[in-house]
N, C-alpha and C positions, 0 to 999 in steps of 0.2 A: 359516480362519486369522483367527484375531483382530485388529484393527486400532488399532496403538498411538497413543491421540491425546496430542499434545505440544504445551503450551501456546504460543500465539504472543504473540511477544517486543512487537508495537504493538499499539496500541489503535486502538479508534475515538476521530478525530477527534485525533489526533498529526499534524504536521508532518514529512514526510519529503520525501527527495530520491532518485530514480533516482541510481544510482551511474554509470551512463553520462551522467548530465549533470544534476549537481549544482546547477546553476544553477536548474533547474526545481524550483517548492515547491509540493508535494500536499498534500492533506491525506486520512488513510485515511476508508474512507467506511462500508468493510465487512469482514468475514474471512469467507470460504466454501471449506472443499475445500483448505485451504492457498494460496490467492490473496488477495491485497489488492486491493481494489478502491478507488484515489484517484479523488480531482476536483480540478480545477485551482481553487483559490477566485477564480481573475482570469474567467477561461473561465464567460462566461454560455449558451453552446451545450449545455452540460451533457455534454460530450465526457470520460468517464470511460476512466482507463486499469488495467490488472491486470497484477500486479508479484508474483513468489514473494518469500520473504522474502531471499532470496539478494542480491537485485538491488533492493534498496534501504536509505537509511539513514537513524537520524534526524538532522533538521538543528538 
């Protein structure tokens, strides 16, 4: 079965926010597999989070 790929809607390095909590601002880092991969730019730990595109938006 063939696999339909469909482009994603951010980029790298766009400002987003988790829709469960808006307050927090990422920036995407990567696209792999259909996952976003952010970083917090405050957050020197380098503590990365992965978001589908469902469950985040730009700010």
């Amino acid at each position: 079965m063939a696999r339909i790929l469909t482009p994603n809607i951010y980029k790298e390095g766009d400002t987003v926010s988790p829709k469960s909590n808006p307050k927090l601002k990422l920036i995407i880092r990567r696209y792999v597999d259909r996952i976003y991969y952010c970083k917090d730019p405050k957050d020197d730990a380098g503590k990365e989070y992965a978001f589908f595109e469902r469950e985040i938006q730009l700010t």
